[in-house]
N, C-alpha and C positions, 0 to 999 in steps of 0.2 A: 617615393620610396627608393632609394638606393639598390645600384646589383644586387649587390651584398644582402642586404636583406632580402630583397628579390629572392634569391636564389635559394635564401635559407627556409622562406614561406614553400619554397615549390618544394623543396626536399621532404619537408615534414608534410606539404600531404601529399606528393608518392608513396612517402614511408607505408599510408593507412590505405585502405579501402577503404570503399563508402561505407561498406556495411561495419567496417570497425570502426569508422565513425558514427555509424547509426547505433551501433553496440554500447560505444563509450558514453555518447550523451543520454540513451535512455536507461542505462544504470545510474548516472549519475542525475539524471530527472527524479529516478523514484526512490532516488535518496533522499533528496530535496524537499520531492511530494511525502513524506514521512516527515520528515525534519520540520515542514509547517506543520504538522499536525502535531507531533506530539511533544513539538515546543512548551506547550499549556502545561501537558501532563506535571512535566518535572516543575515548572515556574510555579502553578497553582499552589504548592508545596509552600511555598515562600508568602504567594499572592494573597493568603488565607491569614487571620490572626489567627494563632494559638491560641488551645482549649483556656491556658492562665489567664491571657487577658480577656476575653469571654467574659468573667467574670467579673472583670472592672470596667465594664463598657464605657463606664460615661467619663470616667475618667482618658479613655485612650479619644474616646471623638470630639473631649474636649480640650485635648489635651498637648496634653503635651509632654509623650514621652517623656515623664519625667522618673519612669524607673528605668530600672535595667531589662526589666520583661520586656518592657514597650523597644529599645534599641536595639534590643537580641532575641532574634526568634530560638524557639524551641531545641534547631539544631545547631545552636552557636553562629550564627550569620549573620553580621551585621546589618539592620535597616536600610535599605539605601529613602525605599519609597515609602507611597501610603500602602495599609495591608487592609483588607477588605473583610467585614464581619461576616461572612458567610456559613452556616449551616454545613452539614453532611449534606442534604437534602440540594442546598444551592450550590455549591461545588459539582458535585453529579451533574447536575443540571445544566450547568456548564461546558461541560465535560461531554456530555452525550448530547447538547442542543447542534451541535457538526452537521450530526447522522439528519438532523430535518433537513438541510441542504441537500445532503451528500446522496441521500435516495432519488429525490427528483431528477436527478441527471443521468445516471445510472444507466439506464435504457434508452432515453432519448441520448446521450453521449457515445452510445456505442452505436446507433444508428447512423447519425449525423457522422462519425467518425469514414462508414461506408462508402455514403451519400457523397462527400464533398474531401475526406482524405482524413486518416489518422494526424497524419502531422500540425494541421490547420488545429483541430481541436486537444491534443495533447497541452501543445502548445499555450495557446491561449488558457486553457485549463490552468497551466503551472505561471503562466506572467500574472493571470489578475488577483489568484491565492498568493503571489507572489507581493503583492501591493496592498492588500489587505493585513496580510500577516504584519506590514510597517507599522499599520495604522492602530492594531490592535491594545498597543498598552494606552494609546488617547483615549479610545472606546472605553478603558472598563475604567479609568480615572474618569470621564463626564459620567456614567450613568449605567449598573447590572445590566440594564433590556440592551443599552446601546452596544454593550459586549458581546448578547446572547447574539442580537442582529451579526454583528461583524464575524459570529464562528457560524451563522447558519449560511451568510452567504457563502464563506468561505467553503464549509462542504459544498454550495453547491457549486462554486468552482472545479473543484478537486472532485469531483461526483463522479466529473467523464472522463478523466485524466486513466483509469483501468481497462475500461474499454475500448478504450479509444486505440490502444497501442494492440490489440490483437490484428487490426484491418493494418496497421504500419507493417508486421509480421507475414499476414497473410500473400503481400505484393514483394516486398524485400529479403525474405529468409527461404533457401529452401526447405523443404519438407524435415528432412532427417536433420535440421541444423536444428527446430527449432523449440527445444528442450533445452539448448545452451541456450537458448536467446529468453527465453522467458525466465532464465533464471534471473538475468537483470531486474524483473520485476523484487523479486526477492531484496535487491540491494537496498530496499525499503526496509528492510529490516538491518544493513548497516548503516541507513540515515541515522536510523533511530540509536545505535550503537554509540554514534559517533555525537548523535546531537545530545545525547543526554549527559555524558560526562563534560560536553562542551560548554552545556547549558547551567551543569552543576557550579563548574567556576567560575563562570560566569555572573551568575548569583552572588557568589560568595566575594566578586571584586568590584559589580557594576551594580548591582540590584536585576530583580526581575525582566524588565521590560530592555534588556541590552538582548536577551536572547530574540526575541521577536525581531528588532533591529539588524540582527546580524544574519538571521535565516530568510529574512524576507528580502533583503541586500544581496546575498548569495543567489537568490533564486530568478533575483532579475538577471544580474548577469549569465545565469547557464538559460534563460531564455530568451537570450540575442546572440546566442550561438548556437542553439538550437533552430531556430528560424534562418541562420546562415550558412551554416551547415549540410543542413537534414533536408530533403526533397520530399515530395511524394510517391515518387514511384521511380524504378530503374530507367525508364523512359526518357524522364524529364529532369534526372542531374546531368549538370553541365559539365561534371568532372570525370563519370564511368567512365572507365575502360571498356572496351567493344568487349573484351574477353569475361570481366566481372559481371557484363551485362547478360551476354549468353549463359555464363556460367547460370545466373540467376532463374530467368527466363526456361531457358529448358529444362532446370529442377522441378518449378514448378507448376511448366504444364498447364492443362485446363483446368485444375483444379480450382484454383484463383480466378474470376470470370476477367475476362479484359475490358469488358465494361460492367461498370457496377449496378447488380440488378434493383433493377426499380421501386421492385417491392418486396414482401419478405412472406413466404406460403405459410403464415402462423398457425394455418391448420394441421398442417408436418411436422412444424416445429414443434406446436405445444400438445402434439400426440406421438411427440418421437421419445421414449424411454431413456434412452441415450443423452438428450437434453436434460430431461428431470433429475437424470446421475448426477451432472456438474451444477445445478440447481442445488436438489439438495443438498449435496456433499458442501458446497462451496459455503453453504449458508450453514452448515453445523461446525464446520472448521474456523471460520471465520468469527464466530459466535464465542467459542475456546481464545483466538490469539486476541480479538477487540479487547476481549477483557484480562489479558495480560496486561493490554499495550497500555489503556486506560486505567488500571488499579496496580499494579506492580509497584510503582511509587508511593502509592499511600498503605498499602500492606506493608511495607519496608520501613516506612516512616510512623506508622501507628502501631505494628504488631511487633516489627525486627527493631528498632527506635536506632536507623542507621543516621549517622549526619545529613546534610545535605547532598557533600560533596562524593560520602561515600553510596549514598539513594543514586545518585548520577552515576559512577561507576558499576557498580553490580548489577543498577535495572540495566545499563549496558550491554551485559554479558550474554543473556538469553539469544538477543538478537544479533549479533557478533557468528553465532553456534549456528543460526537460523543460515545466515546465506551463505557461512561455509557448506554448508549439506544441502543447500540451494546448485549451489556450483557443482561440486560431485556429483551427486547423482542426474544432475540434468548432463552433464560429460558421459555417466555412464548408460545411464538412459538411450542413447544416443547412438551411443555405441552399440550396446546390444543388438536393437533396431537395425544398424546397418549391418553388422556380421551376420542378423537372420536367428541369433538365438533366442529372442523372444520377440513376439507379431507385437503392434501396437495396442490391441485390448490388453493383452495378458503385461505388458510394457506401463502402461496407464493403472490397471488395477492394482498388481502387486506394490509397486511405489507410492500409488496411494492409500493401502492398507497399512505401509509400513510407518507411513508421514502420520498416521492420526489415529492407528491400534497402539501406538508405545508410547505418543503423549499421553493419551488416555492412561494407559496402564501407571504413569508416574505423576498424571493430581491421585490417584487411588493412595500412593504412598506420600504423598503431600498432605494428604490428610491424615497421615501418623505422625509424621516425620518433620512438619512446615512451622512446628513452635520453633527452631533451632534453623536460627540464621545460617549457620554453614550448609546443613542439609537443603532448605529452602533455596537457596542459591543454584548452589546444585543443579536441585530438583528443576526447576525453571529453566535453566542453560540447557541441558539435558532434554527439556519437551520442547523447545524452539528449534535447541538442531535436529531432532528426527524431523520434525515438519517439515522445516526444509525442502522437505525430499516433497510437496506437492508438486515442485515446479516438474518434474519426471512424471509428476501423476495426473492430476486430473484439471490441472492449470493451465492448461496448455490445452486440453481436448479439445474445446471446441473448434480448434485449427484441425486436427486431427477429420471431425466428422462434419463440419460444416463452413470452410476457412471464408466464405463470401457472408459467412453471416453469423462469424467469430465474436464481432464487435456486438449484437444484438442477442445471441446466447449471455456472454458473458455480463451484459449489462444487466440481461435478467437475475445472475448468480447471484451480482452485487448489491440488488435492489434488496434481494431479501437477507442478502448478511449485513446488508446497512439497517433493516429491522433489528437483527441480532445485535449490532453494534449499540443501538438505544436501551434495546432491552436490558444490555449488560451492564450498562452502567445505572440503568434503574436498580436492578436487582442487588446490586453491591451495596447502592444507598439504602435501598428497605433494609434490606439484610442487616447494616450495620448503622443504622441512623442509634438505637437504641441501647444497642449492644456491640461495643467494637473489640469485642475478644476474637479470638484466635478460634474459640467453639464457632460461632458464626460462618468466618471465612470457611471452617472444614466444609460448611454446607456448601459455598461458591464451588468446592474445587470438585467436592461428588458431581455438581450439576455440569462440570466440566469434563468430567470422567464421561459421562453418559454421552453430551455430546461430540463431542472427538470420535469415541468406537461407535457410534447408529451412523456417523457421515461416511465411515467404513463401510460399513457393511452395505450400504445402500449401494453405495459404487460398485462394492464389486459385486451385488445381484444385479444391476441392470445397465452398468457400465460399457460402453464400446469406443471403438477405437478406430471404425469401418466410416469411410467415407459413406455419406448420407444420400439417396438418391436425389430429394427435394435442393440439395446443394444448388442447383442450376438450373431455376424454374424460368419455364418459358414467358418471353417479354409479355406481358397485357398490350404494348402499344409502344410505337419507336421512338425512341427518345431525340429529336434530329436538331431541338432548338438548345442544347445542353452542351456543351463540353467537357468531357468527360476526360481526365488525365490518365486514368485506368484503360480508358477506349483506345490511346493509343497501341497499334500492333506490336504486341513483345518483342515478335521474332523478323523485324523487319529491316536489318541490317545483316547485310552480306557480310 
């Protein structure tokens, strides 16, 4: 490498801190980790024949495209590939076979993330989802089960990739920063922004299986700079500044153990109130956005009869709303907190009263209003950006009440909103295997009325925001044969 070069690599990374490098690539990780996922959503749209040729089956599988039906799908899109005879029933199925993976890791992911370092398991989590997602349009060309296999592994890839980032948070962010830091989780919601209009022309110029290609391509390279990058703890980057490292370090205090405890008091935990808050809550909210993220496209496509390219644009937009008011409110969140105008419960409650009382309140008028594409649009943009605001609310808590055993709180949240996530796409398909009107869907969006406002209310009756006694349970037994990266001393430099 040349001075010159030389010189230009070291100016760009003075320019950053570590933690603005840790900021930058786990927003842009859970972009990513979106963007493999709901790659399917919009593709499937294409991947599926239309209800017309249904009806001339034996003609298309023996066929040979020889009408117009057969070369152009439904929303004017050229054929590139084969399209698959799949049911209402087998699409869902599809569609929600993720969630088998994606629960089994859930807990065990946010443990291990403890045990051995958030970054090691993020990590790995986004490279092998990353290598799958290639492989994907092979898998459902050879064989249905061979697809179902390659999206269950795939969740469980991506299982621990949530949990896993609260323990990164807990060593690297201080206290009052990190309502900004968790809102990058949020940018999952501009993955999915960016991937769907991306995936729409995509479609319309390469066929289906280009977007898989291009997401899973993407995903290797931001995880060979994430593993270059990113360390596990302020200890052990080679590039802190003495000063970023104190800075760090003395925010956070004992809160954070310097060695990672060995075990987890699950008798505290799973009798602490304050747990059961981000439990429940996490798993009724989560239950509402699954089933945007997975049916939004085919509600657009079977009820609004949007093209392809515009089903990519508009499902869009919801999530666009989402982590603008992801950002805001975790900025003001923050703020509050440090000027003293509001304590961390009453910080935590109100933000997440506001993130999931007013989506609620707008499927209540999605059920008057959701025949009419403009309103429906709308209406949707509208419940994603209030939500937003959980990152300010009850996303982040368990750093708040338990940050040594963030990753194992939250693994629990997601084990059971990855229930929800099955559920939801079951229930779309009962719902409308039979009957795909517009009457049906109203029933989806009541059952999403209810739960949005019950994950409210739960928080803020038993919601806290107080550091947890049990946070810091005494050893069972020394740990002396381990080496522990966390065990190094924080505050050990003059």
């Amino acid at each position: 490498m040349s001075n010159t070069e030389g010189g230009g690599l070291q100016r760009i990374r003075n320019a950053l801190s570590c933690r603005q490098v840790l900021n930058l690539l786990t927003m842009l990780g859970f972009m990513l980790n979106y963007a493999l996922r709901v790659n399917l959503t919009i593709a499937i749209v294409d991947m599926v024949r239309p209800n017309v040729t249904e009806t001339n089956s034996t003609s298309v599988v023996n066929g040979t495209n020889s009408t117009s039906s057969d070369s152009l799908s439904p929303d004017g899109v050229d054929v590139y590939e084969e399209r698959f005879p799949w049911d209402s029933y087998q699409t869902n199925f599809v569609l929600g076979c993720f969630f088998w993976g994606y629960i089994l890791t859930e807990l065990p992911g946010g443990r291990l993330a403890e045990l051995i370092g958030g970054r090691r398991v993020f990590g790995h989590s986004m490279l092998w989802a990353s290598l799958l997602t290639l492989i994907t349009p092979l898998a459902a060309h050879i064989n249905y089960v061979v697809l179902i296999i390659v999206r269950v592994v795939l969740g469980f890839m991506l299982g621990a990739s949530w949990p896993a980032i609260h323990p990164v948070a807990a060593v690297w962010i201080p206290p009052m920063e990190r309502s900004k830091f968790m809102s990058n989780m949020m940018a999952s919601s501009l993955g999915a922004a960016i991937t769907m209009p991306v995936c729409g022309y995509l479609i319309s110029v390469a066929g289906w299986a280009s977007v898989f290609y291009l997401t899973g391509a993407v995903g290797l390279l931001w995880s060979i700079c994430w593993f270059t990058f990113v360390y596990e703890t302020p200890a052990t980057h080679p590039r802190i500044s003495a000063e970023e490292r104190r800075e760090i370090e003395e925010a956070i205090g004992t809160s954070t153990s310097k060695k990672r405890p060995s075990h987890v008091p699950w008798g505290d935990l799973l009798c602490s109130p304050a747990v059961w808050a981000i439990i429940i809550c996490h798993g009724l909210a989560v239950f509402g956005f699954f089933t945007v993220v997975n049916q939004l496209p085919t509600f657009m496509s079977q009820i609004l009869h949007f093209k392809i390219k515009e089903n990519g644009l508009f499902s869009s937009l919801p999530y666009l709303g989402k982590y603008l008011m992801a950002v805001a409110s975790s900025y003001l969140a923050d703020y509050l907190r440090q000027k003293g105008t509001l304590g961390t419960t009453a910080t935590r409650k109100v933000f997440t009263a506001f993130a999931l009382v007013i989506p609620g309140l707008l499927m209540i008028v999605q059920v008057y209003l959701g025949y009419d594409a403009t309103w429906s649009v709308t209406i949707f943009s509208l419940a994603l950006f209030f939500h937003g605001a959980v990152t300010a609310g009850y996303l982040g808590n368990g750093l708040d009440i338990a940050p040594n055993f963030s990753g194992t709180i939250f693994g629990l949240a997601n084990t059971l909103s990855s229930f929800g996530g099955f559920l939801s796409t079951w229930m779309v398909g009962a719902l409308t295997y039979h009957d795909k009107s517009f009457h049906q869907w109203q029933i989806v969006f009541w059952i999403l009325a209810a739960t949005y406002i019950a994950g409210a209310l739960v928080f803020v009756a038993i919601g806290s925001g107080e550091l947890q006694p049990w946070n810091n349970p005494p050893e069972r037994k020394k740990i002396s044969d381990v080496t522990q990266e966390e065990g190094v001393p924080l505050k050990n430099e003059k």
